[in-house]
VMD Tcl script that draws the C-alpha trace (Angstrom):
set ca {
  {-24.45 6.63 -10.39}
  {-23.86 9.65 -8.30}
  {-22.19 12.85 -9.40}
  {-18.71 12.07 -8.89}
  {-18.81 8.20 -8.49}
  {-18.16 7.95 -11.97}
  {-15.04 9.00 -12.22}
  {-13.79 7.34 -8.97}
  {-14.83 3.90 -10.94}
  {-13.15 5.17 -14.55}
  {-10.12 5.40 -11.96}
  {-10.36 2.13 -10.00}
  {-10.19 0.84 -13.72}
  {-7.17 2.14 -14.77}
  {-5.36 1.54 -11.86}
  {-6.13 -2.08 -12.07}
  {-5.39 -2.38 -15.97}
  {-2.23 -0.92 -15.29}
  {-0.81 -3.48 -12.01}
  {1.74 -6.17 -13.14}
  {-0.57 -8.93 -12.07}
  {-3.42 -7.87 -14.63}
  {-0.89 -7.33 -16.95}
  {0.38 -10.73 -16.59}
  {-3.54 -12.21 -16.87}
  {-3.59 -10.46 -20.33}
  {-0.51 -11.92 -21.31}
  {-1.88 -14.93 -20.58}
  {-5.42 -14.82 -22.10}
  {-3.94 -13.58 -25.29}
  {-5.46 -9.65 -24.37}
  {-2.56 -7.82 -23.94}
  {-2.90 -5.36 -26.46}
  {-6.64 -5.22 -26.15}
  {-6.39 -4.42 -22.84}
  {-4.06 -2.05 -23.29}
  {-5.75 0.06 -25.92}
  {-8.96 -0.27 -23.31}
  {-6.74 1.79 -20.62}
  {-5.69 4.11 -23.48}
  {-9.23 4.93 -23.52}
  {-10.55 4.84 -20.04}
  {-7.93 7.50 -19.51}
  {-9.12 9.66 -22.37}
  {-12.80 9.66 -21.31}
  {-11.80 10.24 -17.49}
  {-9.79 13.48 -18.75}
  {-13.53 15.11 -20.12}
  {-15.55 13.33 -17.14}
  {-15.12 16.25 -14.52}
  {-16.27 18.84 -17.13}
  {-19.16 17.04 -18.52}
  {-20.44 16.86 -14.60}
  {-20.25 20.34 -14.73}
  {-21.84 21.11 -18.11}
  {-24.79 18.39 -17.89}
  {-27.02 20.87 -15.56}
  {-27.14 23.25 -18.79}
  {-27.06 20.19 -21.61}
  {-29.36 16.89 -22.05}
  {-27.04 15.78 -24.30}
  {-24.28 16.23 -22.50}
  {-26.29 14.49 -19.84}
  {-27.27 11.59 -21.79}
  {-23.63 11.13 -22.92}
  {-22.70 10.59 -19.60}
  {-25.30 8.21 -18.99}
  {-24.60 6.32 -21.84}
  {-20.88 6.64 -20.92}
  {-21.88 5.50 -16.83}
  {-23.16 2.20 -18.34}
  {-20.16 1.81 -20.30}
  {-18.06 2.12 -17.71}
  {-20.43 -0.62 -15.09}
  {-20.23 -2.79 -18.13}
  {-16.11 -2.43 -18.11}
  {-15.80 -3.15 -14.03}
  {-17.74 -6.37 -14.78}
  {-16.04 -7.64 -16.90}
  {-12.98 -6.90 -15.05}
  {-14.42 -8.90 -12.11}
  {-15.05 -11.94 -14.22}
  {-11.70 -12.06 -15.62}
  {-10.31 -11.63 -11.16}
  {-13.05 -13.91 -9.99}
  {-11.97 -16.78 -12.59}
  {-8.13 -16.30 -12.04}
  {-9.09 -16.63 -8.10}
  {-10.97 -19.96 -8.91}
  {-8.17 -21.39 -10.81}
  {-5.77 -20.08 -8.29}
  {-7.98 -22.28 -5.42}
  {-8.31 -25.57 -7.66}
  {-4.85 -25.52 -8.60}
  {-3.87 -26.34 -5.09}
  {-1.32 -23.89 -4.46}
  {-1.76 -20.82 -2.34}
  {1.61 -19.90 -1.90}
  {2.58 -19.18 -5.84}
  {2.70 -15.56 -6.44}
  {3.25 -15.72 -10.41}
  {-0.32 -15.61 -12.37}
  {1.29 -18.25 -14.81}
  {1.05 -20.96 -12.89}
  {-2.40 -20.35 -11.49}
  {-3.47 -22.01 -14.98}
  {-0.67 -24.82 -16.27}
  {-3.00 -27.17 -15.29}
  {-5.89 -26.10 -17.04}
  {-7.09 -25.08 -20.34}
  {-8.50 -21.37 -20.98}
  {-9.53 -21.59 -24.12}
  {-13.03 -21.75 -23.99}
  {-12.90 -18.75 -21.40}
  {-10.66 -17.12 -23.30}
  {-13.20 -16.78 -26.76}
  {-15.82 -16.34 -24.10}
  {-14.13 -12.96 -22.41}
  {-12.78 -12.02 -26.05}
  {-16.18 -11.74 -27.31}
  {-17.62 -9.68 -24.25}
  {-14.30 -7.74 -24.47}
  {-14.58 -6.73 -28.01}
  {-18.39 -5.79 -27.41}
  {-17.18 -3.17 -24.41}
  {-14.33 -1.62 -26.70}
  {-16.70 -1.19 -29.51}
  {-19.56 0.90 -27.16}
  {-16.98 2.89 -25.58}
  {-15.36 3.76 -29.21}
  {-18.96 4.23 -30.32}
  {-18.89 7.09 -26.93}
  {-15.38 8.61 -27.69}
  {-16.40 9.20 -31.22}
  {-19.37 11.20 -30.66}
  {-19.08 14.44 -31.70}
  {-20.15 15.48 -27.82}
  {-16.55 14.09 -26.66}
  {-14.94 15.92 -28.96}
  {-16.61 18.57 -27.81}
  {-15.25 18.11 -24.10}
  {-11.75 17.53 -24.70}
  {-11.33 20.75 -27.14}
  {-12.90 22.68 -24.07}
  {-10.70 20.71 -21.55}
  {-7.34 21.26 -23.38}
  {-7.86 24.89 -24.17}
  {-9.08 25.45 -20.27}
  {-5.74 25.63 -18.76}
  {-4.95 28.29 -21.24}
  {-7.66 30.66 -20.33}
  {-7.29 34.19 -18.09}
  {-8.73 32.31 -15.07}
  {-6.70 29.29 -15.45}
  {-3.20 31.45 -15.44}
  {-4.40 33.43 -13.10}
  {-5.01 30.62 -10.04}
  {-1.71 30.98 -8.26}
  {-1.49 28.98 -5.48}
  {0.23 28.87 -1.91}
  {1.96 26.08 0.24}
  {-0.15 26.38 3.48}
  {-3.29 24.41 3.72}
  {-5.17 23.43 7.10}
  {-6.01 20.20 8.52}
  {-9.81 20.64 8.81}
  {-9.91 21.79 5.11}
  {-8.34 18.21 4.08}
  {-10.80 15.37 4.64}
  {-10.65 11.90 3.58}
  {-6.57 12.39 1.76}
  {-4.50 10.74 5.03}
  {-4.51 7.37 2.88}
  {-2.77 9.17 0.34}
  {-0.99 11.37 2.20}
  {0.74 8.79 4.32}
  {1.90 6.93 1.21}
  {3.05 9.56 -0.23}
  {4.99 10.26 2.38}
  {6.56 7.37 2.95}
  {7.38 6.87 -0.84}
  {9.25 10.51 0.03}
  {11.64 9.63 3.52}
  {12.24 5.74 1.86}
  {15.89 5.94 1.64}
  {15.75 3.66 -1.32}
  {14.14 6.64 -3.35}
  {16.77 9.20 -2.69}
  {19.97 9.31 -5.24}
  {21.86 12.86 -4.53}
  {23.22 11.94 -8.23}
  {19.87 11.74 -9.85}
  {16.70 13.67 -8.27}
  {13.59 11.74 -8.51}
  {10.23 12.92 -9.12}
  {7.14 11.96 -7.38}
  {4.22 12.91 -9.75}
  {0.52 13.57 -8.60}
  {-1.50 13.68 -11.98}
  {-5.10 14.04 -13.12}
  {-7.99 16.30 -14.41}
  {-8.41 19.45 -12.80}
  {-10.82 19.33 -9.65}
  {-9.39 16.40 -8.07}
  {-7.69 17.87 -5.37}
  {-4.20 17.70 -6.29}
  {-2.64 21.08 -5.04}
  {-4.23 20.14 -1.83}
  {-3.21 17.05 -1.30}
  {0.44 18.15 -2.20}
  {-0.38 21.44 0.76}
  {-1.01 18.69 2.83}
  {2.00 16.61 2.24}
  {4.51 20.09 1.91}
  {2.96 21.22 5.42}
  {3.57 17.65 7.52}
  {5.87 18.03 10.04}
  {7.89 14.73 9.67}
  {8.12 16.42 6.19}
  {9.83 19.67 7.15}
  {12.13 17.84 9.91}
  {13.46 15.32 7.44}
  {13.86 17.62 4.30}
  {16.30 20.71 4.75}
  {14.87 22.73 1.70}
  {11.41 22.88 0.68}
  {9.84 24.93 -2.45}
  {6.84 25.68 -3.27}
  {6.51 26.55 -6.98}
  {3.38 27.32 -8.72}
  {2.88 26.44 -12.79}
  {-0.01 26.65 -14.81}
  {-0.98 27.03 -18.74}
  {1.69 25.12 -20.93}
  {5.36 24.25 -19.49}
  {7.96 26.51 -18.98}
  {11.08 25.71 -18.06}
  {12.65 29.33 -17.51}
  {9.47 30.19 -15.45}
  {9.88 27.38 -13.01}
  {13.48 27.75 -12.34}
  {13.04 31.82 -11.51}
  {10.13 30.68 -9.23}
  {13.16 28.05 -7.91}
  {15.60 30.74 -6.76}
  {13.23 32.93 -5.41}
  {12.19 30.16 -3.25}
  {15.82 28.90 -2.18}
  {17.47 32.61 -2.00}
  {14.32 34.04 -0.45}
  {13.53 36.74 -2.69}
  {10.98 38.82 -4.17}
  {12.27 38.87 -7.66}
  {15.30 37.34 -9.78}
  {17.26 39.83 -11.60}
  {15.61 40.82 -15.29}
  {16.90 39.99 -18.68}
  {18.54 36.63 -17.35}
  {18.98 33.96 -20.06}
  {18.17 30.09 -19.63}
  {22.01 29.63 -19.34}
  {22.04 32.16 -16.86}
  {19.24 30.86 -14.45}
  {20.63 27.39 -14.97}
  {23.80 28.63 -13.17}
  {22.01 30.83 -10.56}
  {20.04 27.06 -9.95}
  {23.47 25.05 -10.10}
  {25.17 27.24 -7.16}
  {21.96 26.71 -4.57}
  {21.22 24.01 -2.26}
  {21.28 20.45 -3.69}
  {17.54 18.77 -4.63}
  {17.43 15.37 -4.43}
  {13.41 14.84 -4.32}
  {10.54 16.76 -6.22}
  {6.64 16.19 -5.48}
  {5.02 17.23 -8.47}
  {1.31 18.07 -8.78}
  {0.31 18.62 -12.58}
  {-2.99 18.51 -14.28}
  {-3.45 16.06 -16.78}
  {-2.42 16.87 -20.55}
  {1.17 18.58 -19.27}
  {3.91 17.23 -20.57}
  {5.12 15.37 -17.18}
  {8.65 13.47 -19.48}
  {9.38 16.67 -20.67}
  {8.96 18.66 -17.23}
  {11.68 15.72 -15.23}
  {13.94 15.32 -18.43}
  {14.54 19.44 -18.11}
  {15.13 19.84 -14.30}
  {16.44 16.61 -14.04}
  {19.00 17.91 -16.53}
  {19.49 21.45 -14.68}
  {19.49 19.83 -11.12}
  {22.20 17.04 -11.95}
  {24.51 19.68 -13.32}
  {24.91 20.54 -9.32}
  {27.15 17.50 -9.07}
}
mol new
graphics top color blue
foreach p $ca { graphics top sphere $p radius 0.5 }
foreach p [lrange $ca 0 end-1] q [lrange $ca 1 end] { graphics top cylinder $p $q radius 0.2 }
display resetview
């Protein structure tokens, strides 16, 4: 598999563990909670995958943990084909192409033999990628990876709205529905601000994809404030709402020695915020981070 590829497949994964439709094939199949713990752990070996890439040049093992992980992960997408490809061919005898609902795809038809089938080949998948997550090499990773964000360069990488075109290739997919998840009417409630969350790893081009969006022109026409507020390291609440009214006032600095009460009033007289993009790196605490300006932002009503 290609440097990179991996992770784009680790993704692909969770995204389709975590649709309603798969969810509802699990229910089904009796998997549910097997499939759920699998996504628990697809996302905790995608978190390291980006920094093993970059540490394999200098470590075999590293290296060879990766390729063990690689087949793993082939082994996973497989599987998750056979359980799609056999809810398509009971979908096409049952007859009915209109249903929507998974559930009735299989009324007619007993999955029980299927079912022990997939259970076994299920099982075998969880119990290799345990087998990977408990290696001491993982362990390894996600130490480094939790205490990088925490390092001198990490807190140093501030980071600025403007982005050009040329320097974005291949993001107008996500831009564009990103976009229109932002001007959808439906998604805008003056009395509660909603949060639009872009989260992952470091490296995969999150700050630049948010640039892109912040920079659009429909963008700018349709939203009369914009901020641009820069967080790294470990959440701060106080920090992000002094970056806040130096955006909306337009100044260089707040005044000094101003308490969290304080700022939260200096935030409650400005210009109501009824949308937030949010680009964090995985591992923040994203609940925490809307719960808190959620709070300060609805106390403008």
């Amino acid at each position: 598999m290609a440097e990179g590829a991996i992770i784009s497949v680790v993704a692909s994964i969770i995204r389709l563990l975590g649709t309603p439709a798969f969810k509802e094939l699990g229910n089904f199949w009796g998997h549910k909670k097997k499939f759920e713990k699998l996504e628990k752990t697809m996302s905790l070996l995608e978190a390291v995958i980006h920094h093993a890439e970059a540490k394999q040049v200098d470590s075999h093992q590293i290296k060879h943990w990766l390729q063990r992980l690689e087949d793993a992960v082939y082994d996973v997408d497989n599987l998750l084909d056979e359980f799609q490809t056999e809810a398509l061919r009971r979908q096409v005898m049952s007859g009915n192409e209109t249903t929507t609902k998974v559930r009735t795809f299989f009324s007619n038809s007993n999955p029980i033999a299927f079912q022990v089938k997939m259970g076994l080949k299920l099982r075998k998948v969880r119990k290799t990628l345990k087998v990977i997550k408990d290696d001491s090499i993982f362990g390894t990773l996600i130490q480094q990876v939790h205490l990088e964000p925490h390092t001198e360069h990490a807190n140093n990488r501030e980071t600025h709205s403007f982005v050009r075109d040329e320097e974005v290739i291949g993001r107008d997919d996500d831009k564009k529905k990103i976009i229109d998840l932002l001007l959808c009417s439906d998604s805008r409630d003056k009395d509660n601000p909603s949060f639009l969350p872009i989260v992952g790893i470091g490296g995969l081009g999150k700050t630049t994809l948010a640039q892109f969006v912040y920079n659009d022109k429909n963008v700018e026409k349709y939203f009369h404030l914009r901020m641009w507020v820069c967080l790294f390291g470990s959440f701060e609440l106080k920090i992000i709402l002094e970056k806040m009214i130096k955006s909306t006032k337009k100044r260089a600095s707040v005044e000094q020695g101003l308490d969290l009460d304080q700022l939260h009033g200096s935030v409650e007289q400005g210009p109501d915020v009824d949308q937030l993009l949010v680009s964090v790196r995985q591992g923040l605490n994203l609940d925490q981070l809307q719960n808190s300006l959620r709070q300060t932002l609805n106390g403008k009503r």
